[in-house]
PDB file with one MODEL, atoms N, CA, C and O in Angstrom:
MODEL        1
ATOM      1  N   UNK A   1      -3.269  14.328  -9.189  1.00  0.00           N
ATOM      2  CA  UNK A   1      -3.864  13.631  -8.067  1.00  0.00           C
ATOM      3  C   UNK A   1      -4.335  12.231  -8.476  1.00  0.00           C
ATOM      4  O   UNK A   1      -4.075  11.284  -7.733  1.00  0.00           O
ATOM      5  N   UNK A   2      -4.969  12.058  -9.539  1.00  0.00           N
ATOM      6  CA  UNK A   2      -5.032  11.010 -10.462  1.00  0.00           C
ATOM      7  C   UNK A   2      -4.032   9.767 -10.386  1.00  0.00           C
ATOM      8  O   UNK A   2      -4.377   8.602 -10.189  1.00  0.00           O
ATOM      9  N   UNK A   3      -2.909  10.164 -10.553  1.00  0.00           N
ATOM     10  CA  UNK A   3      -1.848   9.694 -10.088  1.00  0.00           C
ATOM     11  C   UNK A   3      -1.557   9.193  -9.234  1.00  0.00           C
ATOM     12  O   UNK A   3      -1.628   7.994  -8.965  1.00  0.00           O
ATOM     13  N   UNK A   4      -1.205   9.975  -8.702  1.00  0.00           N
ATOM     14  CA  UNK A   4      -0.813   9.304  -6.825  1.00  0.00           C
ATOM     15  C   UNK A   4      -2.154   8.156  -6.495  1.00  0.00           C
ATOM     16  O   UNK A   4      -1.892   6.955  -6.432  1.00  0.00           O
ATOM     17  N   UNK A   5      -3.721   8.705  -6.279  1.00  0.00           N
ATOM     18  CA  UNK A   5      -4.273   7.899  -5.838  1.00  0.00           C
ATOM     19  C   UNK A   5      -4.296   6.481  -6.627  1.00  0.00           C
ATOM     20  O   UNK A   5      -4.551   5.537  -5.880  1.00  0.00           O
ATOM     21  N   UNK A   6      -4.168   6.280  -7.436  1.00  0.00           N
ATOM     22  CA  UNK A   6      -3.936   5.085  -8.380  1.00  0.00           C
ATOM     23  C   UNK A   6      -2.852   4.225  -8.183  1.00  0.00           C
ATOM     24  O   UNK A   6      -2.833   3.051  -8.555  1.00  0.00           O
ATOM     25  N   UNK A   7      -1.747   4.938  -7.465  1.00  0.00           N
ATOM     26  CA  UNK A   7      -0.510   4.861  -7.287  1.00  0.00           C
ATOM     27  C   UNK A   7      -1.006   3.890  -5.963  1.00  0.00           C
ATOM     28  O   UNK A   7      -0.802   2.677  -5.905  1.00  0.00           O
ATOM     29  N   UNK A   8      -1.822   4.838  -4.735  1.00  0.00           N
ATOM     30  CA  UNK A   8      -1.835   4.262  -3.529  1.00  0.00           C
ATOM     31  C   UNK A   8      -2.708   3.047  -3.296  1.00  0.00           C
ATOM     32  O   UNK A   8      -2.564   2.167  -2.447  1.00  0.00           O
ATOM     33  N   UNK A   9      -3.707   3.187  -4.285  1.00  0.00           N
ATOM     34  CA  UNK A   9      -4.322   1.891  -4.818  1.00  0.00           C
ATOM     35  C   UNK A   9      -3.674   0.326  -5.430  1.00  0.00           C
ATOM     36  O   UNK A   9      -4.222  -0.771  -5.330  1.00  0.00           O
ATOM     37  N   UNK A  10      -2.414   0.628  -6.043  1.00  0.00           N
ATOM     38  CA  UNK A  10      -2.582  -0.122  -6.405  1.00  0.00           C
ATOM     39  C   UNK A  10      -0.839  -0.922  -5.222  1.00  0.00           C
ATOM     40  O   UNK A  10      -0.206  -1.969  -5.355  1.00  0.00           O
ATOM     41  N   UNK A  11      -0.717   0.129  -4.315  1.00  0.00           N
ATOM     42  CA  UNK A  11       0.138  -0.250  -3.127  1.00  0.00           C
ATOM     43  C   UNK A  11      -0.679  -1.234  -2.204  1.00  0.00           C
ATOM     44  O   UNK A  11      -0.113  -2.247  -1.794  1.00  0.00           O
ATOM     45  N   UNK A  12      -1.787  -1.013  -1.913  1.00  0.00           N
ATOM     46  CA  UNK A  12      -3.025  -1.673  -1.336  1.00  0.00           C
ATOM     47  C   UNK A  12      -3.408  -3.016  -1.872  1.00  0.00           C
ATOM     48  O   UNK A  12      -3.747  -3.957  -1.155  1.00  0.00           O
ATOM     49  N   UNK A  13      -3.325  -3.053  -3.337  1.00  0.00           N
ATOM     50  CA  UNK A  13      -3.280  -4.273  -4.025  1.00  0.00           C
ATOM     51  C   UNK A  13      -1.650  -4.900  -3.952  1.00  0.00           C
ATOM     52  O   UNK A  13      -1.669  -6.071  -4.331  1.00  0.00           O
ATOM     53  N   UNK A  14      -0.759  -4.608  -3.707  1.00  0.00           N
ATOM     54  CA  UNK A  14       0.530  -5.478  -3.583  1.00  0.00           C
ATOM     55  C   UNK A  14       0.740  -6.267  -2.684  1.00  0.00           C
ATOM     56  O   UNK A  14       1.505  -7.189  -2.969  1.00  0.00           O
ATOM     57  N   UNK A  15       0.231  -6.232  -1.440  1.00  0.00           N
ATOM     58  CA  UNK A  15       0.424  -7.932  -0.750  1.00  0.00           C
ATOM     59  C   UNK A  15      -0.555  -8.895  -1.218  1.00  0.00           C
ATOM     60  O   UNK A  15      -0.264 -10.081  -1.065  1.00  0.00           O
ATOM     61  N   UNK A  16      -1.960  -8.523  -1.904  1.00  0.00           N
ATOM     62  CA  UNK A  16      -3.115  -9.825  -2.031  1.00  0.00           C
ATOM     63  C   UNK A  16      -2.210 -10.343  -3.329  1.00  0.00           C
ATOM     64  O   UNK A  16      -1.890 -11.512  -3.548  1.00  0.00           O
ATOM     65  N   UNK A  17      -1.905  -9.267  -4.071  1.00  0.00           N
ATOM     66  CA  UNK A  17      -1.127 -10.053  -5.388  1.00  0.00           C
ATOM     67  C   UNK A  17       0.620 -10.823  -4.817  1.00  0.00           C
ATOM     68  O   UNK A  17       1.037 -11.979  -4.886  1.00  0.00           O
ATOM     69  N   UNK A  18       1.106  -9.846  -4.406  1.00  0.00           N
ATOM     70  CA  UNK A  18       2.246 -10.829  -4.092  1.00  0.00           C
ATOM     71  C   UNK A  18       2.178 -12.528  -3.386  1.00  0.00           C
ATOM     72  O   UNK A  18       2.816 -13.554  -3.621  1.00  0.00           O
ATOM     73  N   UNK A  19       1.029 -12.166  -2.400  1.00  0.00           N
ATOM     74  CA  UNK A  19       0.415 -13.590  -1.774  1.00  0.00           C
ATOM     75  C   UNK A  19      -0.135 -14.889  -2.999  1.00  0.00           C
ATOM     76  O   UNK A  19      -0.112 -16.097  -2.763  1.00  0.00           O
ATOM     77  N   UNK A  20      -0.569 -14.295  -4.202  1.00  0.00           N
ATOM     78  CA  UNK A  20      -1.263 -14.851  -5.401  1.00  0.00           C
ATOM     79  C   UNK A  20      -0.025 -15.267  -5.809  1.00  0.00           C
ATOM     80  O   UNK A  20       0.176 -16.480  -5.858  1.00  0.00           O
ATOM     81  N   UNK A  21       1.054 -14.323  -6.184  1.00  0.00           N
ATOM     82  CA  UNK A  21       2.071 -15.047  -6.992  1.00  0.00           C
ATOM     83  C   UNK A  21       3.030 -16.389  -6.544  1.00  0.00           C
ATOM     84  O   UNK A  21       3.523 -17.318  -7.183  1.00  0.00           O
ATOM     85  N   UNK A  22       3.030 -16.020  -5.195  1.00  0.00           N
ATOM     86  CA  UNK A  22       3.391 -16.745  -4.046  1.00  0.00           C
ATOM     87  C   UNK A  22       3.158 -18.566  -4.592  1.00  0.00           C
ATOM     88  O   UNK A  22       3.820 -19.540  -4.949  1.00  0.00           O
ATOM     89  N   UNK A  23       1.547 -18.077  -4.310  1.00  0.00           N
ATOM     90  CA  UNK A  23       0.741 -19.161  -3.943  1.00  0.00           C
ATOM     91  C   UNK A  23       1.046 -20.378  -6.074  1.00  0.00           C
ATOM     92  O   UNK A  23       1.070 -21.604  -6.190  1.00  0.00           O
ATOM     93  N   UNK A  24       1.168 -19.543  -6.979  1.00  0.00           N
ATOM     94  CA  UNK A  24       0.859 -19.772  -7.871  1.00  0.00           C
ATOM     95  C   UNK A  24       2.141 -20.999  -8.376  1.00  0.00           C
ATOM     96  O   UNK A  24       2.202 -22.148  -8.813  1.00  0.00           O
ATOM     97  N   UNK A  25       3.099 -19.807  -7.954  1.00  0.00           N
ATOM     98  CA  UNK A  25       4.543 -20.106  -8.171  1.00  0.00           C
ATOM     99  C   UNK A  25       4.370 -21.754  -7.763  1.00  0.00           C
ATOM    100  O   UNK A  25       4.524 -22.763  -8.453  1.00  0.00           O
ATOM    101  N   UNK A  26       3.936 -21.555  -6.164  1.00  0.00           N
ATOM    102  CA  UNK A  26       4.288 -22.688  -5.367  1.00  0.00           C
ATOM    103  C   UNK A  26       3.473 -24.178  -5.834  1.00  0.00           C
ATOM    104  O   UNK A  26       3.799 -25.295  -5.432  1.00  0.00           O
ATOM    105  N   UNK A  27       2.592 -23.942  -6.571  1.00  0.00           N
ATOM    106  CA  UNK A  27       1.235 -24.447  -6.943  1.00  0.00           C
ATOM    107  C   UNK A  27       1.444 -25.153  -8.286  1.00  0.00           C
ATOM    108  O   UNK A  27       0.983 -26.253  -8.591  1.00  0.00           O
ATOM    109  N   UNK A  28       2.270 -24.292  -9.104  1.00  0.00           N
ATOM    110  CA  UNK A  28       2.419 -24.675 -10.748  1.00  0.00           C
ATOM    111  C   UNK A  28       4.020 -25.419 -10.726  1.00  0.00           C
ATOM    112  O   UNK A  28       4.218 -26.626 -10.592  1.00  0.00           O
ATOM    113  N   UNK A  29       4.784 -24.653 -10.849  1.00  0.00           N
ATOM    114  CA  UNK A  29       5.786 -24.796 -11.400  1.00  0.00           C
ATOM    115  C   UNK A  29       7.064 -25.530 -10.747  1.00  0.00           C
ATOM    116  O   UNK A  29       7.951 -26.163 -11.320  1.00  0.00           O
ATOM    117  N   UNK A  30       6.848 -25.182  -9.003  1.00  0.00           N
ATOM    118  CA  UNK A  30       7.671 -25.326  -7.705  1.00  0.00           C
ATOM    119  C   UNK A  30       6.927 -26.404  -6.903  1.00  0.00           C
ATOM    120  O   UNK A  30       6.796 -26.452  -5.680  1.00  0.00           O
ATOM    121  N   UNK A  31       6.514 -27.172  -7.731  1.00  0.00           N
ATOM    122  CA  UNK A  31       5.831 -27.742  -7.021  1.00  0.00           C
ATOM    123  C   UNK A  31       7.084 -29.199  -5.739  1.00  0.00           C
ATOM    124  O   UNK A  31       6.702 -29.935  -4.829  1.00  0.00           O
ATOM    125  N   UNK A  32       8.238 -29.036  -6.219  1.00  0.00           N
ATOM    126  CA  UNK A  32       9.163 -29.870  -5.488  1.00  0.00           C
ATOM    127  C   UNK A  32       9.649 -28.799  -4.105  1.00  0.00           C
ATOM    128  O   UNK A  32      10.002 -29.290  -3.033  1.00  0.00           O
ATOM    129  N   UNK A  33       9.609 -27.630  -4.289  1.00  0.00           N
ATOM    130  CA  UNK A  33      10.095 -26.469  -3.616  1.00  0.00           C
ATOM    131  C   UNK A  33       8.889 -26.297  -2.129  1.00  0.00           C
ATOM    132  O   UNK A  33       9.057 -25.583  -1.140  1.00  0.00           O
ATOM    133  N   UNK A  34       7.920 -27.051  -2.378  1.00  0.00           N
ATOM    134  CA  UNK A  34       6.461 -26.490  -1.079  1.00  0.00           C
ATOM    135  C   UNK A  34       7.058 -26.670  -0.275  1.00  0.00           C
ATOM    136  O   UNK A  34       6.270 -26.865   0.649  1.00  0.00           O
ATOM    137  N   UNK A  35       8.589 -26.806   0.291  1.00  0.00           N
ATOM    138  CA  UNK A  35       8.528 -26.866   1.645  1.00  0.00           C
ATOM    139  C   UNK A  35       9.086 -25.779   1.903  1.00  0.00           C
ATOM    140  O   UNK A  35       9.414 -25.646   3.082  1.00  0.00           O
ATOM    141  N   UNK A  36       9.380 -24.707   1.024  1.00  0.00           N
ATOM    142  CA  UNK A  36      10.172 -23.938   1.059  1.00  0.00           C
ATOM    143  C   UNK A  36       9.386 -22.297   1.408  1.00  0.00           C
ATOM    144  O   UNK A  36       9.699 -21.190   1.846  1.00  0.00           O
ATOM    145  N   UNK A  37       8.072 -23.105   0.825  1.00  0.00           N
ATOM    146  CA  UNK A  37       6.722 -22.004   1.151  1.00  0.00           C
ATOM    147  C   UNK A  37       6.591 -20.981   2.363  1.00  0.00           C
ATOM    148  O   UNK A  37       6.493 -19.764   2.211  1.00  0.00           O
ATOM    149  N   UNK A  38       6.600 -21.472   3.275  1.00  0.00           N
ATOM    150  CA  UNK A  38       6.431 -21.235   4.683  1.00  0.00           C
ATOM    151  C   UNK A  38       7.823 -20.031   4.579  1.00  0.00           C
ATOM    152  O   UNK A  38       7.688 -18.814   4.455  1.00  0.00           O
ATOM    153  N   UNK A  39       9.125 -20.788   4.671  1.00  0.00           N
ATOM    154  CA  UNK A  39      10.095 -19.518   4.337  1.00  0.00           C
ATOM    155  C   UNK A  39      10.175 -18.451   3.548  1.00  0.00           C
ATOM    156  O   UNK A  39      10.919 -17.513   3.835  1.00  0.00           O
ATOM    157  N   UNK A  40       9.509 -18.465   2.587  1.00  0.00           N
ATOM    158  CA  UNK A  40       9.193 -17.769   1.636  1.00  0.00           C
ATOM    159  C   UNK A  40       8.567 -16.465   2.018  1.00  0.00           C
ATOM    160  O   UNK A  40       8.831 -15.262   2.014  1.00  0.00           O
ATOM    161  N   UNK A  41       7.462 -17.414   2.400  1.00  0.00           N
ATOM    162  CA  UNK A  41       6.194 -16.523   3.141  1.00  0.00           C
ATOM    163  C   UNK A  41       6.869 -15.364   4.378  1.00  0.00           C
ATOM    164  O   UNK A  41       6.790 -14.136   4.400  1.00  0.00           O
ATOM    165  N   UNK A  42       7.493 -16.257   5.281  1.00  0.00           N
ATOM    166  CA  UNK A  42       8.237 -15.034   6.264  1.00  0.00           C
ATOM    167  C   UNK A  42       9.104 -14.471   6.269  1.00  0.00           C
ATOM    168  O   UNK A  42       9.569 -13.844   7.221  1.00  0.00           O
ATOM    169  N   UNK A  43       9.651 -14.597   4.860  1.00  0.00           N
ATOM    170  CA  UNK A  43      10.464 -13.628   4.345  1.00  0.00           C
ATOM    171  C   UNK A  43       9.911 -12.871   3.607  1.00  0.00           C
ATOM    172  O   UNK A  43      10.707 -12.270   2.885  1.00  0.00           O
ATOM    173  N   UNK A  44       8.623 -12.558   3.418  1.00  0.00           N
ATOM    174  CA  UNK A  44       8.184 -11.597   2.680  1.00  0.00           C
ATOM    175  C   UNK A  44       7.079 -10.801   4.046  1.00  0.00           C
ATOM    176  O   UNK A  44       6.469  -9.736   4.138  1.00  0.00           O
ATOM    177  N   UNK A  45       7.218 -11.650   4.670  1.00  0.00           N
ATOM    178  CA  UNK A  45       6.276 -10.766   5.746  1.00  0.00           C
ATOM    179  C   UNK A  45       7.245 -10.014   6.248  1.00  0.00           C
ATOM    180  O   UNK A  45       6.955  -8.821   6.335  1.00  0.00           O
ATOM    181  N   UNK A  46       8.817 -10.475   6.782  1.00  0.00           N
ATOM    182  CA  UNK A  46       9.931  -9.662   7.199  1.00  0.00           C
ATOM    183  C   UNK A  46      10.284  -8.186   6.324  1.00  0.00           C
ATOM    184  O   UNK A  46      10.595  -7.077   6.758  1.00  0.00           O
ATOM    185  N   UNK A  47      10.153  -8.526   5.348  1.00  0.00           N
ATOM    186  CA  UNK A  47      10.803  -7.283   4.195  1.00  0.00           C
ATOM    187  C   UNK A  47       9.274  -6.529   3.671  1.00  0.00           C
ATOM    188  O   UNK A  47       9.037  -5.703   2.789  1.00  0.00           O
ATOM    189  N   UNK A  48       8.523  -7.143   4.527  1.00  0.00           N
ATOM    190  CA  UNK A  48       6.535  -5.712   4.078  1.00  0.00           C
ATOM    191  C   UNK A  48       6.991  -4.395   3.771  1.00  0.00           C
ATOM    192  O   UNK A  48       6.624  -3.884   2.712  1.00  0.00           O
ATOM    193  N   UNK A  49       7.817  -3.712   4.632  1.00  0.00           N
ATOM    194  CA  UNK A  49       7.839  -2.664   4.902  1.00  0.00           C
ATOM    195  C   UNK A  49       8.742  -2.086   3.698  1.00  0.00           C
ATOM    196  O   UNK A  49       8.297  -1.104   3.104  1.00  0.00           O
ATOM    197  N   UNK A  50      10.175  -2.711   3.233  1.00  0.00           N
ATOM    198  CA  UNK A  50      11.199  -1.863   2.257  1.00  0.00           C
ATOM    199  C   UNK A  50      10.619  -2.753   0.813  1.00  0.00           C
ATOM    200  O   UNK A  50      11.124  -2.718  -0.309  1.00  0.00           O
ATOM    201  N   UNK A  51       9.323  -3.591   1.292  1.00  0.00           N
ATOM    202  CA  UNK A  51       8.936  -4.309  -0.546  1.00  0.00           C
ATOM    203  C   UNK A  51       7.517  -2.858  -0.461  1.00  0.00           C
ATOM    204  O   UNK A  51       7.246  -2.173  -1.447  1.00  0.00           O
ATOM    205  N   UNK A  52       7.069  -2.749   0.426  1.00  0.00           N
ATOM    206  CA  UNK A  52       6.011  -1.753   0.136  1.00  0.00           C
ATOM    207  C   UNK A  52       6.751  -0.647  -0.326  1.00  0.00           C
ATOM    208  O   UNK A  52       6.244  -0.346  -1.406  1.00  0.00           O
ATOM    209  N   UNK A  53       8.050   0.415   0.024  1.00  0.00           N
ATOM    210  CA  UNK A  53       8.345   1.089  -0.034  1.00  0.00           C
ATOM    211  C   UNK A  53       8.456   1.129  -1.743  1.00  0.00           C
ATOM    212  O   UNK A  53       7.931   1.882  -2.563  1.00  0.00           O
ATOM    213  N   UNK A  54       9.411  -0.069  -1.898  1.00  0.00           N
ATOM    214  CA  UNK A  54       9.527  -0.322  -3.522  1.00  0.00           C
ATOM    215  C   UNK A  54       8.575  -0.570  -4.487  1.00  0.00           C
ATOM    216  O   UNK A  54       8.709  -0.551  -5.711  1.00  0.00           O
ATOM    217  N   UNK A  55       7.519  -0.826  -3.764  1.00  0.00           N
ATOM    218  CA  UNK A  55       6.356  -0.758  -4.751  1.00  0.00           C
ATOM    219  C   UNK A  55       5.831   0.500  -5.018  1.00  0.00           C
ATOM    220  O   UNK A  55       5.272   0.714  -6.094  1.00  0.00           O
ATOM    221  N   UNK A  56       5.938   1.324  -4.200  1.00  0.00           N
ATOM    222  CA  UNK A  56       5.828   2.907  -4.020  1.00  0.00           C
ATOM    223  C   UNK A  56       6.421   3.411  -5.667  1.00  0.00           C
ATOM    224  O   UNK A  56       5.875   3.788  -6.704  1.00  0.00           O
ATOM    225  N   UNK A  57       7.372   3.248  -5.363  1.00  0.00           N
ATOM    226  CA  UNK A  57       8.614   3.946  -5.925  1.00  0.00           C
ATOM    227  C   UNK A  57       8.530   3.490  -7.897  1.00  0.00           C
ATOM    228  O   UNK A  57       8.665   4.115  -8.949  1.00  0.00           O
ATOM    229  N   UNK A  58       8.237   2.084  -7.495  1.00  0.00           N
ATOM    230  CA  UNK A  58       8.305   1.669  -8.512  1.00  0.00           C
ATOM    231  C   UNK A  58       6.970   2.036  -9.691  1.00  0.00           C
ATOM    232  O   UNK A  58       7.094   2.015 -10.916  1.00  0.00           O
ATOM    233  N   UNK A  59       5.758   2.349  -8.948  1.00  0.00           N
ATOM    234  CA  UNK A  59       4.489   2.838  -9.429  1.00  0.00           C
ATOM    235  C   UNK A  59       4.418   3.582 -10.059  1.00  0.00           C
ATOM    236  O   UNK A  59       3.969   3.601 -11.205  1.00  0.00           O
ATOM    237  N   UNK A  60       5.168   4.947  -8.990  1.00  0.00           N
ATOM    238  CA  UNK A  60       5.190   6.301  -9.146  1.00  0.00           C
ATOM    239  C   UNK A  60       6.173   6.707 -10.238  1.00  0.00           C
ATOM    240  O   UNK A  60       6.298   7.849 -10.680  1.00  0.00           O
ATOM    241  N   UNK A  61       6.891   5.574 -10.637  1.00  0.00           N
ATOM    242  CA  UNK A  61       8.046   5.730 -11.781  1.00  0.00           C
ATOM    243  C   UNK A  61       6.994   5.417 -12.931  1.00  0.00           C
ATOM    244  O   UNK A  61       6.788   6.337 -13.723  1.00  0.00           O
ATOM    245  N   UNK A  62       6.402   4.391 -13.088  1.00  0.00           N
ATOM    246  CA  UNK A  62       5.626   3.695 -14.151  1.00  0.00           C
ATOM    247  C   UNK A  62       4.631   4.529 -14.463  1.00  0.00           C
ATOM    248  O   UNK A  62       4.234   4.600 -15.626  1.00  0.00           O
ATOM    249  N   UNK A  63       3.940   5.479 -13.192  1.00  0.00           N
ATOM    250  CA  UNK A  63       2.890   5.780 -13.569  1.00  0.00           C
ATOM    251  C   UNK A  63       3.323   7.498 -14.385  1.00  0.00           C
ATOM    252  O   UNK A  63       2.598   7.917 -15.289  1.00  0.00           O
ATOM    253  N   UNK A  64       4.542   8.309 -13.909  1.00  0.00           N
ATOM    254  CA  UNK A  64       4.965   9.174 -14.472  1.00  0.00           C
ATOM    255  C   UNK A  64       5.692   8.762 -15.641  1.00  0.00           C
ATOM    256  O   UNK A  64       6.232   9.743 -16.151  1.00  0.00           O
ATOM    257  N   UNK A  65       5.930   7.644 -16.295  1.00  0.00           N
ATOM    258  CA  UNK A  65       7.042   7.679 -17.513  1.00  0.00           C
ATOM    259  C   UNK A  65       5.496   7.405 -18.624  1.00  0.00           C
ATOM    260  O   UNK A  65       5.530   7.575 -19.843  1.00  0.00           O
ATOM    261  N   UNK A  66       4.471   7.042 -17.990  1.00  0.00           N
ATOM    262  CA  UNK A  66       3.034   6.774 -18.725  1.00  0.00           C
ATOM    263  C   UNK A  66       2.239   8.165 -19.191  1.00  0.00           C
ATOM    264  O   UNK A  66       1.343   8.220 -20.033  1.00  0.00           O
ATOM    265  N   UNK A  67       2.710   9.102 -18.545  1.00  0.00           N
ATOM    266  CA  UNK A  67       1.727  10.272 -17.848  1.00  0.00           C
ATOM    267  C   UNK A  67       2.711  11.121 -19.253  1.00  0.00           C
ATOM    268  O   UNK A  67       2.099  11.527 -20.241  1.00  0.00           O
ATOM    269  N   UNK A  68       3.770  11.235 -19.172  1.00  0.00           N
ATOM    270  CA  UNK A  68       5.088  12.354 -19.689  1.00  0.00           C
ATOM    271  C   UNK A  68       4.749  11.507 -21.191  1.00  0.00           C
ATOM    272  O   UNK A  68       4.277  12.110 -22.155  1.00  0.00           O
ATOM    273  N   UNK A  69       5.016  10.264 -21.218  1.00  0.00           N
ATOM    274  CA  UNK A  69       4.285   9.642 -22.918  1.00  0.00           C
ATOM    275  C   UNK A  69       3.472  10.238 -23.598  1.00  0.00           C
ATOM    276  O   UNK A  69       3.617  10.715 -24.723  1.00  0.00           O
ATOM    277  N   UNK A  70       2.156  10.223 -22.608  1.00  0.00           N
ATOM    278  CA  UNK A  70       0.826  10.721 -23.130  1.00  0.00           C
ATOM    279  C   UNK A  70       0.897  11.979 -23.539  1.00  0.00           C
ATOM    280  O   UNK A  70       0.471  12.363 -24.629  1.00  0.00           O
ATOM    281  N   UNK A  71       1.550  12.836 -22.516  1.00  0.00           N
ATOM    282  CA  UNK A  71       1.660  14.571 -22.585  1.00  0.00           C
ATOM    283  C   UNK A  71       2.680  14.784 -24.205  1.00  0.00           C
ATOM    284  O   UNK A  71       2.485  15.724 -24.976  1.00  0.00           O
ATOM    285  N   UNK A  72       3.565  13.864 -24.396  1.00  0.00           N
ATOM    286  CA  UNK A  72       4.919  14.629 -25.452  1.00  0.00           C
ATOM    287  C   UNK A  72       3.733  13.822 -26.261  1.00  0.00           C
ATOM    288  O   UNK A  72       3.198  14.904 -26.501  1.00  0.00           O
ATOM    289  N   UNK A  73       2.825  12.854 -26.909  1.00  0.00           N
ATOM    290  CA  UNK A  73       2.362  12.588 -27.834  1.00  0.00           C
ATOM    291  C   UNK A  73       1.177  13.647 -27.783  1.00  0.00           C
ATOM    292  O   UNK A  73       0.782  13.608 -28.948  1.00  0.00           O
ATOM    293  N   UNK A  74       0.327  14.628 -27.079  1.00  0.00           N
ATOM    294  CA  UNK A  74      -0.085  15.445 -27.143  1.00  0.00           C
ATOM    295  C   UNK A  74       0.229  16.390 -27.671  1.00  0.00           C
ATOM    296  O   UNK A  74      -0.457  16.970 -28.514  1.00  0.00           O
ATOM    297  N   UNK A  75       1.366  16.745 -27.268  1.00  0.00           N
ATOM    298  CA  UNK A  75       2.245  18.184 -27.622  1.00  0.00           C
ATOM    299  C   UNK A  75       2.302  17.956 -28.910  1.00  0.00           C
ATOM    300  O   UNK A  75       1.934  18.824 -29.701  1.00  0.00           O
ATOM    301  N   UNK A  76       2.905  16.420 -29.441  1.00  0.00           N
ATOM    302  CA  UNK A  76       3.583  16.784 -30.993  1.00  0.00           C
ATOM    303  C   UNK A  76       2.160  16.191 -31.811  1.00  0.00           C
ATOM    304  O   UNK A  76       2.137  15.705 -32.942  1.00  0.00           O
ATOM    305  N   UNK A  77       0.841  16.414 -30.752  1.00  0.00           N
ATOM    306  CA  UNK A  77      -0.148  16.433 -32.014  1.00  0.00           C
ATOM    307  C   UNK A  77      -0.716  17.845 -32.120  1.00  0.00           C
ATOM    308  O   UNK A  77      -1.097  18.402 -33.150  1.00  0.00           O
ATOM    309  N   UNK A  78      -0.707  18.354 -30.806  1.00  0.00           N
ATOM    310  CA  UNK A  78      -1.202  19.646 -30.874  1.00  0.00           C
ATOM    311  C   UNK A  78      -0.481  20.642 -31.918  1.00  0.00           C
ATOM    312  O   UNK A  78      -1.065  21.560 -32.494  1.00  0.00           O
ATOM    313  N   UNK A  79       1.290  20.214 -32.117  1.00  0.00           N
ATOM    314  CA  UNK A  79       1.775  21.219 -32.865  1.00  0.00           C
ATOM    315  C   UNK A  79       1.993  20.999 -34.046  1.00  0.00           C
ATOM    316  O   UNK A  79       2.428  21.938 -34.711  1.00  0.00           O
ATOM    317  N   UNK A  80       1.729  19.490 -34.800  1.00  0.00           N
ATOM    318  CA  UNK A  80       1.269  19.580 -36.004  1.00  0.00           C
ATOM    319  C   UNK A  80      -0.103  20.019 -36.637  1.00  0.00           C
ATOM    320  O   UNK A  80      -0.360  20.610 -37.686  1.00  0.00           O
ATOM    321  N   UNK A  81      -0.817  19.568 -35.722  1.00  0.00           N
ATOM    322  CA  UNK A  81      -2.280  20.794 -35.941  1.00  0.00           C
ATOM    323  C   UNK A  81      -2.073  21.757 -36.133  1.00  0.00           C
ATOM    324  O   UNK A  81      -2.710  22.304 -37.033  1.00  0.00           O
ATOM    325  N   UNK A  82      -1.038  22.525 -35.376  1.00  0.00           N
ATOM    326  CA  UNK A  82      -1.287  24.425 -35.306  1.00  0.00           C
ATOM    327  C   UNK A  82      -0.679  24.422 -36.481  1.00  0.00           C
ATOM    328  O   UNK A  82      -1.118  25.242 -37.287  1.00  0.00           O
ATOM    329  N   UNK A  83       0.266  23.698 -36.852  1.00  0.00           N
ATOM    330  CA  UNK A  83       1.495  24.047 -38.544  1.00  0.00           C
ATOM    331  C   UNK A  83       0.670  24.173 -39.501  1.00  0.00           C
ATOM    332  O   UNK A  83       1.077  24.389 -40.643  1.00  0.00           O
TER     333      UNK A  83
ENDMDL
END
């Protein structure tokens, strides 16, 4: 459960950050590109729905390949202990 809610948390945090990277991109590096901002922007408001989905997906991958790490470095401490 740990999981997931962390998971849905941090889905909740993906538009203020995507808006940040947005803004950063446009701010630092792109700075010849600002007119391009605005398009940018409503193309990411257009695709909310299949970029949220992928943030889903993508979490729930990160947060289980983190979770299965922790557990097999458990296991192979628990069973050099028992040896």
């Amino acid at each position: 459960m740990i999981i997931v809610g962390l998971t849905f948390m941090s889905v909740m945090l993906f538009e203020p950050f995507e808006t940040l990277l947005l803004w950063i991109t446009m701010n630092t590096c792109c700075r010849k590109d600002r007119k391009l901002q605005t398009l940018v922007n409503k193309n990411l408001e257009g695709h909310r729905n299949r970029n949220s989905k992928t943030s889903i997906m993508f979490t729930l991958a990160m947060s289980f390949t983190i979770f299965s790490a922790s557990a097999f470095s458990l296991i192979s401490t628990m069973i050099s202990s028992e040896a």
